[in-house]
C-alpha positions as CSV (number, residue, x, y, z in Angstrom):
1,X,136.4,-23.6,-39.7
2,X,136.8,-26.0,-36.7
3,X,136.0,-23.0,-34.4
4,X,133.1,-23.0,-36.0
5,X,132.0,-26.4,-35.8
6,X,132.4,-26.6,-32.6
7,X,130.3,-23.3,-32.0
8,X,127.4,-25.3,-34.2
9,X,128.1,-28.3,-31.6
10,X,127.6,-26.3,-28.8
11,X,124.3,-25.0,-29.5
12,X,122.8,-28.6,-30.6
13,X,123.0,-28.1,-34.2
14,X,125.0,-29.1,-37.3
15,X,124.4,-30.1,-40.8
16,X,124.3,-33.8,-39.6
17,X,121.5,-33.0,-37.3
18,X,118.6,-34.8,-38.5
19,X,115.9,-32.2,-39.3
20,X,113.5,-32.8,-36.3
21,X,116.2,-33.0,-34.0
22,X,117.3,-29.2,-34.2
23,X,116.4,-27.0,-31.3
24,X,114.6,-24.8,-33.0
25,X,112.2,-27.9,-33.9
26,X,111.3,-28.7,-30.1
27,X,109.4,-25.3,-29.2
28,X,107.1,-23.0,-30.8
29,X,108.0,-19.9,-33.0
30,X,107.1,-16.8,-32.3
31,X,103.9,-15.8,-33.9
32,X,103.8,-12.0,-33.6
33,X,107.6,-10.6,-33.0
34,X,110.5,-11.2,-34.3
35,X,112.3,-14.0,-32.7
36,X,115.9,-12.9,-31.0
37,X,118.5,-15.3,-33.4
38,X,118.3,-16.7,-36.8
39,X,117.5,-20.2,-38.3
40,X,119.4,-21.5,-41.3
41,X,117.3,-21.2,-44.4
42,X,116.2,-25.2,-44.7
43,X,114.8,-24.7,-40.8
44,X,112.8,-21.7,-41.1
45,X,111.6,-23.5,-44.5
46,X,110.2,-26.1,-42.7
47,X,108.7,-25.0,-40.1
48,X,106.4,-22.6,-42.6
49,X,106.0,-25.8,-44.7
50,X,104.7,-27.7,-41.6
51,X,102.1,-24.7,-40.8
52,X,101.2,-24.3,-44.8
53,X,99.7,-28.4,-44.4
54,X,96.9,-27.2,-42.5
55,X,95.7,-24.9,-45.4
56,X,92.8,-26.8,-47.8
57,X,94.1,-28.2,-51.0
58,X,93.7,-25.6,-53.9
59,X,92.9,-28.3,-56.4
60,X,90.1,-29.3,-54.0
61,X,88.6,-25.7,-53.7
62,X,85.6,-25.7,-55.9
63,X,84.5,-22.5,-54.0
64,X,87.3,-20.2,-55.8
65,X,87.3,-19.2,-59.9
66,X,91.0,-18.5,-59.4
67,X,93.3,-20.7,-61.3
68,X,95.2,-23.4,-59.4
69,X,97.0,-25.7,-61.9
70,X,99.5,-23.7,-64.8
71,X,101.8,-25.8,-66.2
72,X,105.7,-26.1,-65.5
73,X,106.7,-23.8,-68.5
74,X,104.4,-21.2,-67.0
75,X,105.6,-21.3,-63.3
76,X,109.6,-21.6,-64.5
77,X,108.9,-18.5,-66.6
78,X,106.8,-17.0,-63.7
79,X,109.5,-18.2,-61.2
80,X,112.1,-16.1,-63.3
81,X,110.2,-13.0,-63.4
82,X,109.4,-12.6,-59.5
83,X,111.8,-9.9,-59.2
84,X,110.6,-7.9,-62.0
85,X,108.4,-4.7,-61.3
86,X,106.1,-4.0,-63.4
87,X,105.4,-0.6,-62.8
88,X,109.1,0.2,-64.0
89,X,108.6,0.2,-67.9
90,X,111.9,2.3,-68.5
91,X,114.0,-1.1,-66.9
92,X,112.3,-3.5,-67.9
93,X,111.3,-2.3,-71.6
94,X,110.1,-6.1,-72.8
95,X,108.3,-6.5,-69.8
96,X,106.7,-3.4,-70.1
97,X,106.0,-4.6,-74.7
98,X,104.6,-7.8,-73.4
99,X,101.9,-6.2,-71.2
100,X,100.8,-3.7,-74.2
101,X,100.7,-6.8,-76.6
102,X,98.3,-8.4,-73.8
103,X,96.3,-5.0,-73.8
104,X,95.8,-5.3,-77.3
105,X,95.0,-9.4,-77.2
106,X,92.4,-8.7,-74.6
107,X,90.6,-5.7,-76.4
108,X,90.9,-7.5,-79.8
109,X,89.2,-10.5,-78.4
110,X,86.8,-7.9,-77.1
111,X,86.1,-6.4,-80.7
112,X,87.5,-3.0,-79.7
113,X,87.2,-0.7,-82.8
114,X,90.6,0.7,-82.3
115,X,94.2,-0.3,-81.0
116,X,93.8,-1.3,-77.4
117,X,93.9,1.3,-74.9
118,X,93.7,-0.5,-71.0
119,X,95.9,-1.8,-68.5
120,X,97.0,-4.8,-66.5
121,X,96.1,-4.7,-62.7
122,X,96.4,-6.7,-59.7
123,X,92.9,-8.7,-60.4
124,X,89.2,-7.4,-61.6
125,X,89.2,-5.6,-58.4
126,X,91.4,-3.0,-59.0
127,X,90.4,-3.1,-62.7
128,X,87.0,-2.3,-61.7
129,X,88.1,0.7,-60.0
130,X,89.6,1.9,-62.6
131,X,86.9,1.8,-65.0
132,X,84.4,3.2,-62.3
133,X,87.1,6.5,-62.0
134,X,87.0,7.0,-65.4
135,X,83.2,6.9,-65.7
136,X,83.1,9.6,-62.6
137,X,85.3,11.8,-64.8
138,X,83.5,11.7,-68.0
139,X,80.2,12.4,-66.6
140,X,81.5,15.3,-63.9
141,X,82.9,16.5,-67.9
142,X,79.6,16.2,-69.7
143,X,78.0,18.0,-66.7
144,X,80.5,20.6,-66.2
145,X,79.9,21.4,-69.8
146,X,76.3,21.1,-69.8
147,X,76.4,23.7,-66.6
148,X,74.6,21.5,-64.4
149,X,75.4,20.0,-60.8
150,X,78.2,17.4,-60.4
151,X,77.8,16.3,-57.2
152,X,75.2,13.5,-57.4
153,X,76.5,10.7,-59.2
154,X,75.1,7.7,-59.0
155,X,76.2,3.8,-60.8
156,X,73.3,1.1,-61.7
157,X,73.8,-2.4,-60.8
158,X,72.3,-5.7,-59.6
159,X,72.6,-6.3,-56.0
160,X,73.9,-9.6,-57.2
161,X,77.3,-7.9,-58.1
162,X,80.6,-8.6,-56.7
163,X,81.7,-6.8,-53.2
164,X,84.2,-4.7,-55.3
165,X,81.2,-2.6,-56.8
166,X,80.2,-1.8,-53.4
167,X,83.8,-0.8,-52.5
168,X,83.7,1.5,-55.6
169,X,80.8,3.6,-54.7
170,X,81.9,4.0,-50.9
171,X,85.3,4.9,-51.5
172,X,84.4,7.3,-54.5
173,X,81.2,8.8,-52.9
174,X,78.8,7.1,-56.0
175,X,75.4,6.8,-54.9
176,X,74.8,2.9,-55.6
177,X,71.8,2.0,-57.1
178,X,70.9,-2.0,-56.6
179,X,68.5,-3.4,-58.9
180,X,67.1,-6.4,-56.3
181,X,66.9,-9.5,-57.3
182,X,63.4,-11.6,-57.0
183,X,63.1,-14.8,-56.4
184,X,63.4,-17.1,-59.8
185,X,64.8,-13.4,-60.8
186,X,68.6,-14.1,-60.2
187,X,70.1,-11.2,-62.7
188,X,68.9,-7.5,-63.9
189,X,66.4,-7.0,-66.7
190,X,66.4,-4.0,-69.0
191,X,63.2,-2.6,-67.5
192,X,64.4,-2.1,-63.9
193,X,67.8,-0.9,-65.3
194,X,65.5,2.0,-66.9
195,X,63.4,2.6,-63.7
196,X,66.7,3.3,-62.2
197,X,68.9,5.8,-64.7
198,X,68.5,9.0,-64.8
199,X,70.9,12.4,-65.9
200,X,72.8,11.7,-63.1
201,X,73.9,8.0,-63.6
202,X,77.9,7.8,-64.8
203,X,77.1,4.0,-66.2
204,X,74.8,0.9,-66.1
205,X,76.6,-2.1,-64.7
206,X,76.1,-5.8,-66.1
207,X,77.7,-9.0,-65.5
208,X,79.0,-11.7,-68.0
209,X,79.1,-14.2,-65.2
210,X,77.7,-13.3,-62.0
211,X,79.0,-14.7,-58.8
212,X,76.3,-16.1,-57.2
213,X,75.5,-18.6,-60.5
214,X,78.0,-18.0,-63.1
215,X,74.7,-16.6,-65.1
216,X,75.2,-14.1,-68.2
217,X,72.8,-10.5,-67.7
218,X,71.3,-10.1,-70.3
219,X,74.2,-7.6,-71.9
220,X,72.4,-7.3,-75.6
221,X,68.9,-6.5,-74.3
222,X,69.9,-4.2,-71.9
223,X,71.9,-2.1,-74.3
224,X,68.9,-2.4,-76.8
225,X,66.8,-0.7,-74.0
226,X,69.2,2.1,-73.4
227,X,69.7,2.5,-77.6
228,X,66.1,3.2,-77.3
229,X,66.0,5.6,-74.6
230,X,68.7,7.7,-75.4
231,X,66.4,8.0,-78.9
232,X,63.3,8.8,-76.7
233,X,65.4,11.3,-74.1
234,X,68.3,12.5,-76.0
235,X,70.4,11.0,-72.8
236,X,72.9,8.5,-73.3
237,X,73.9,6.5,-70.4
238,X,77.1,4.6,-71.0
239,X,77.2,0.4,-70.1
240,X,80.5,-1.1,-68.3
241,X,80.3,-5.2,-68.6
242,X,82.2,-7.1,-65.5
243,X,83.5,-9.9,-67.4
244,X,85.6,-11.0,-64.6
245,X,84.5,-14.5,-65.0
246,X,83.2,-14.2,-68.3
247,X,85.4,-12.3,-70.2
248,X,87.8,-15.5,-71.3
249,X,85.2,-17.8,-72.2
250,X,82.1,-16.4,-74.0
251,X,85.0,-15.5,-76.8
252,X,85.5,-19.2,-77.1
253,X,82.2,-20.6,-76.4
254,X,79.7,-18.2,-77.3
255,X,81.6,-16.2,-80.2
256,X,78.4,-14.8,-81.2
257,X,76.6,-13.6,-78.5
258,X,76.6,-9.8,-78.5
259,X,78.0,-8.6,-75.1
260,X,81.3,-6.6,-75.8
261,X,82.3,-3.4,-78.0
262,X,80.1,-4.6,-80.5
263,X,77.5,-2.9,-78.5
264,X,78.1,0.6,-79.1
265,X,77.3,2.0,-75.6
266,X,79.5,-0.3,-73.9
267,X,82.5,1.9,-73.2
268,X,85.1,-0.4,-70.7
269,X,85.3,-4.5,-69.9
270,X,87.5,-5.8,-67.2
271,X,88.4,-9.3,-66.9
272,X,90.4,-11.7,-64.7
273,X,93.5,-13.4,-66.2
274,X,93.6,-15.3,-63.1
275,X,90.3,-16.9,-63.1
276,X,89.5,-18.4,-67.4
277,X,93.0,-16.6,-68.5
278,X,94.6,-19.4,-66.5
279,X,97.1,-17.4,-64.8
280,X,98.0,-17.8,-61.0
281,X,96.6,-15.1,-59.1
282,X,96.6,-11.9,-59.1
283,X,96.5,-10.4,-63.0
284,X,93.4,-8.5,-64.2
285,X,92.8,-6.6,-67.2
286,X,91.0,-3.6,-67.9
287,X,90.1,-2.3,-71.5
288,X,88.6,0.8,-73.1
289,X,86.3,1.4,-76.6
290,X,89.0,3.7,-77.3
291,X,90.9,6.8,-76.1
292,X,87.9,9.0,-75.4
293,X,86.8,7.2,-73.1
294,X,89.7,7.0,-70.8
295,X,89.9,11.0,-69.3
296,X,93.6,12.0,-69.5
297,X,93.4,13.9,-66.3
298,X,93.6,10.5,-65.0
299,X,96.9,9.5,-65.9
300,X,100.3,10.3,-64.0
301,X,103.3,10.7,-65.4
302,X,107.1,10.4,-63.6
303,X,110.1,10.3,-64.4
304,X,111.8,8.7,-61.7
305,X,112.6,5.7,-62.7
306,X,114.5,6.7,-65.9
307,X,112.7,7.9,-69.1
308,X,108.9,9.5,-69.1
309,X,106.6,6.8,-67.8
310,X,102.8,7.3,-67.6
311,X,100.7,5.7,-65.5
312,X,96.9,4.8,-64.5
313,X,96.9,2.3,-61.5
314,X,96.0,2.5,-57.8
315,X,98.9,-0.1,-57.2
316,X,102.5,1.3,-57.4
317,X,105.3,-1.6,-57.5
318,X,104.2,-5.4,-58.2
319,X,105.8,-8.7,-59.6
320,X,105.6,-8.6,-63.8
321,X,105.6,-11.7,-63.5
322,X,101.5,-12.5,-63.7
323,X,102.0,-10.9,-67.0
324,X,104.2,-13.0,-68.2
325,X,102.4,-16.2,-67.3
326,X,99.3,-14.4,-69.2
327,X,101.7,-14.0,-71.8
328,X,102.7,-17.2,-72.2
329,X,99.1,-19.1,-72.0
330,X,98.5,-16.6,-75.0
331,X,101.2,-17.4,-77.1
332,X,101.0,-21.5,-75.9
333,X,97.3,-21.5,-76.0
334,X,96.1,-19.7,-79.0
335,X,92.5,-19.3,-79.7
336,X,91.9,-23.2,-80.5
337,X,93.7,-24.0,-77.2
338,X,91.2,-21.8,-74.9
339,X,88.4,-23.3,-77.0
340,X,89.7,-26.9,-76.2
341,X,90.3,-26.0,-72.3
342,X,86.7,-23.9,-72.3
343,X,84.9,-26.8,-73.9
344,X,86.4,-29.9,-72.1
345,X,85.5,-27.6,-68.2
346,X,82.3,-27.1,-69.4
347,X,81.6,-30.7,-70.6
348,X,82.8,-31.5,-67.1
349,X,80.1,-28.9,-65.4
350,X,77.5,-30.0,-66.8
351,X,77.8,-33.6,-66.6
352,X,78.6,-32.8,-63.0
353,X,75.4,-30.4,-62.4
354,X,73.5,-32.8,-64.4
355,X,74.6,-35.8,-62.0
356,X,73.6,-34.1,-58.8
357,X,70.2,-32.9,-60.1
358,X,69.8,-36.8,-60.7
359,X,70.7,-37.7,-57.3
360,X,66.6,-36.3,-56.0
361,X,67.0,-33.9,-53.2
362,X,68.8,-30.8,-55.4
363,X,67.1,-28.6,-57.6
364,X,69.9,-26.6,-60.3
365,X,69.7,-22.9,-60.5
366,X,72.1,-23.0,-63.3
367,X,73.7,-25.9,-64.9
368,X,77.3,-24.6,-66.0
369,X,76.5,-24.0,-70.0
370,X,77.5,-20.5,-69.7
371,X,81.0,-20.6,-67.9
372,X,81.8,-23.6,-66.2
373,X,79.9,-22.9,-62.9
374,X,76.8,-23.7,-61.9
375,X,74.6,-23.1,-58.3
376,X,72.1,-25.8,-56.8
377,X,69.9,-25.9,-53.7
378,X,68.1,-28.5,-51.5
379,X,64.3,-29.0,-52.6
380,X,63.8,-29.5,-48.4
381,X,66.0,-28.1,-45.7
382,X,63.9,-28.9,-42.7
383,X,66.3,-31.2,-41.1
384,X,70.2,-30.5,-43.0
385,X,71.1,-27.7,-45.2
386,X,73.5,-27.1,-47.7
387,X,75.7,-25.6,-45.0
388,X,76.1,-29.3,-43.7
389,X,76.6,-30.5,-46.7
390,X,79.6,-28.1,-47.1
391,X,80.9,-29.3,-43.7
392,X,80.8,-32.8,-44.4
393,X,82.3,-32.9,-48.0
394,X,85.1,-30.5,-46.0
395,X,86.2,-33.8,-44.4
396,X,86.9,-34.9,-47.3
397,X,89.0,-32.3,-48.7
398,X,86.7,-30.5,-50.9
399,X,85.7,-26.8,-50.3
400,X,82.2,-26.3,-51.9
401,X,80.7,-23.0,-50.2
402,X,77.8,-23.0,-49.0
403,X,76.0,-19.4,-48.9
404,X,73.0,-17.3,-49.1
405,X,71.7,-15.5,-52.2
406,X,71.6,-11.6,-52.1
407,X,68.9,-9.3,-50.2
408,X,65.5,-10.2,-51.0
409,X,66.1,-13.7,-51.8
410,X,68.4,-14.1,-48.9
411,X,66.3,-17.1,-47.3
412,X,67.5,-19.0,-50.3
413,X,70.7,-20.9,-49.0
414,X,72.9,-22.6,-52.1
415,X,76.1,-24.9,-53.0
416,X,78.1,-23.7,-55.6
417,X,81.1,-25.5,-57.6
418,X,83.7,-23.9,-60.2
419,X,84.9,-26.1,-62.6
420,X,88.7,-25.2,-63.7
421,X,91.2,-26.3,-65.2
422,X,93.4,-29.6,-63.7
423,X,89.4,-31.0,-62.4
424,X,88.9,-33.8,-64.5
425,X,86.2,-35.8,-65.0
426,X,87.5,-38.5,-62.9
427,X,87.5,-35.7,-60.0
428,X,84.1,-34.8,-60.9
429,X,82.9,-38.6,-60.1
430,X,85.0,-38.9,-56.9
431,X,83.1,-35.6,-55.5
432,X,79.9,-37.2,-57.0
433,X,80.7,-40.5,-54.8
434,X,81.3,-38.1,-51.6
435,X,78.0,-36.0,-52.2
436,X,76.2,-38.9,-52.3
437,X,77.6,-40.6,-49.3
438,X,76.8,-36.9,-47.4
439,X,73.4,-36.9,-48.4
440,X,72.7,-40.7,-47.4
441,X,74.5,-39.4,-43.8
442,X,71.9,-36.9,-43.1
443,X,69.0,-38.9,-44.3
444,X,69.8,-41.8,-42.3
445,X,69.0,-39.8,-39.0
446,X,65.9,-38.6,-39.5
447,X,65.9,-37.3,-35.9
448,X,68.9,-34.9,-36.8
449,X,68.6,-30.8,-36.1
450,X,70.9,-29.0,-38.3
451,X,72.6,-26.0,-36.0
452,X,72.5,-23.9,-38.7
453,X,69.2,-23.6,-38.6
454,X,66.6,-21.6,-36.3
455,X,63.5,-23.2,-34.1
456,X,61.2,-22.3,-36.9
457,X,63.7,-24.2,-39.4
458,X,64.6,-21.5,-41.4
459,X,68.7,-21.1,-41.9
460,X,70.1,-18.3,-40.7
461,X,71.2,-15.4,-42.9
462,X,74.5,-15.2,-41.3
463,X,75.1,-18.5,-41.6
């Protein structure tokens, strides 16, 4: 032992060295290689802690819908299940009963008209390719059977929809066809979805929430147009609803409105748990109408890991653990506990939106009354744009993107804020007091150019 002390001495260090006195605190790390020695555990932590303080504050980043505050319960029990793989249902049999109870919350809340048939995945993303497979393989089925060519497919969406759509129809060669948006047009309307099916279209795409404004498609009337031409044509063309955003709060806020399995031709949902499921990121769910729906061609089985485990994921091994904190907000939650959170961050959106549309220079695109989101732009950019705006409230700590709308109304230029849980109302005023003091910067220098812009005034797209 005092060989060993005296080794520590020797090289500068002991456990009496204060903590910015070691050697390895007076040079740089390497960045890209391996460094040649090690660091005791309470160095290396620092010196990531240290680098970690230059990344924003998550409770200030209004530009993200992915959940930032759970409480301690959640994070002890998530903390406990890091080391749990979720893919491994034969070891972990009560990991593996929790997920399938979570299948059947989700598609129960959904009004599925049988026992839940879906699965957990790492976020809507991979959910959504899941959903988009299975479409391919029923309509190659019903095309196969009908002897006709299966080597057109083609999905129907709004240009407005999240970059995961896109990914979708590259990586699984589906001809993508965008409805465009038009401006004071922010969403798809039954009328261009049926300009755009035809025989060859595996499903319409519509969004409870869409990204841009946290605005619901209209999901009912859209369905109410395809009803009607599958009675006109014979062809029935099947509806997928992204309810990434959506999917946990309509339930709670809008229990009426007709978006889900209610609506016959709507045949899969996805949703986030880790944007209004109030999970840390990265959970999503994916759920079918019923068994039919989900091709059985699709799913592996192996045995590998002990027992006969079947499978339908693009991920292989991840953490259980996301599950588990969905888990436990359903159980600690309950149905009047999302309607409580659900009500109180909608409250606080539209007081916020309804603040800021006070202040003069912002016109609302939406207002937050549909999930707690909510888009607004300035009535005149000819000297600052929203993209300032966004820089200056940065120096404050908040992150509220600043972007353009899609193709077609692209010269449109935006703010958007998400309202989640752990932003108060108090919050809300304190980034109500900073907006304000950015606008009155900007319009106290009249003579001010913004760089975003070009020498006709007109923000650049790729801004």
């Amino acid at each position: 032992m005092l060989h060993e002390n005296k080794a520590n001495d020797a090289a500068g260090d002991t456990e009496l060295t204060p903590v910015y006195g070691r050697r390895a605190m007076d040079s740089a790390i390497p960045k890209y290689e391996l460094p040649q020695g090690e660091l005791d555990p309470e160095t290396a932590y620092d010196l990531i802690h240290d680098e970690l303080m230059l990344d924003g504050n998550a409770r200030l980043n209004l530009a993200t819908f992915v959940t930032t505050w759970m409480e301690p319960q959640a994070e002890k029990l998530m903390a406990e299940t890091f080391d749990k793989n979720m893919i491994d249902k034969d070891e972990y049999p009560f990991t593996a009963k929790i997920e399938e109870r979570c299948v059947n919350i989700v598609s129960r809340l959904f009004h599925a008209p049988t026992t839940g048939v879906g699965a957990s995945a790492i976020g809507s993303s991979e959910a959504v390719m899941l959903a988009g497979m299975a479409f391919k393989w029923r309509w190659r089925e019903r095309q196969a059977a009908a002897g006709k060519p299966t080597d057109r497919p083609n999905i129907v969406m709004g240009n407005n929809v999240q970059v995961v759509w896109e990914k979708f129809a590259r990586y699984w060669e589906v001809e993508p066809r965008y409805i465009e948006m038009e401006p004071g047009q922010y969403e798809i309307t039954p009328e261009a979805v049926l300009d755009a099916i035809d025989e060859n279209t595996i499903c319409v795409v519509a969004i409870l929430g869409v990204t841009y404004t946290g605005a619901f498609e209209p999901i009912e009337d859209i369905h109410a147009a395809l009803v009607e031409h599958h009675a006109k044509t014979g062809l029935e063309i099947p509806m997928h609803v992204d309810a990434a955003s959506g999917g946990f709060v309509a339930p709670f806020l809008q229990p009426d409105l007709m978006w889900d399995f209610r609506l016959p031709l709507v045949k899969s949902i996805n949703v986030s748990g880790h944007k209004y499921g109030l999970v840390y990121p990265g959970v999503g769910w994916v759920v079918w109408r019923s068994k039919e729906e989900l091709p059985e061609d699709l799913i592996f089985h192996v045995n590998y890991l002990g027992g006969d485990m079947p499978t339908f994921t693009l991920n292989f091994s991840r953490p259980g653990n996301q599950v588990i904190g969905q888990y436990y907000n359903f159980l600690r939650l309950g149905r009047d506990g999302y309607t409580k959170i659900m009500e109180s961050m909608r409250e606080t959106a539209v007081y916020l939106s309804g603040e800021i549309e006070k202040l003069g220079p912002f016109e609302l695109l939406s207002r937050g009354d549909t999930i707690p989101v909510f888009a607004f732009m300035l009535k005149n950019s000819q000297t600052y744009t929203v993209f300032d705006l966004s820089d200056k409230l940065r120096e404050h700590g908040w992150q509220v993107p600043a972007y353009t709308m899609p193709p077609k109304v692209d010269d449109l230029a935006v703010l958007r804020i998400c309202v989640r849980e752990g932003f108060s109302r108090d919050l809300a005023d304190m980034l109500l007091a900073d907006l304000k003091s950015a606008v009155a910067h900007f319009e106290s220098q009249p003579g001010y150019r913004s760089p975003y812009q070009d020498r006709q005034g007109k923000v650049h797209k790729n801004c």
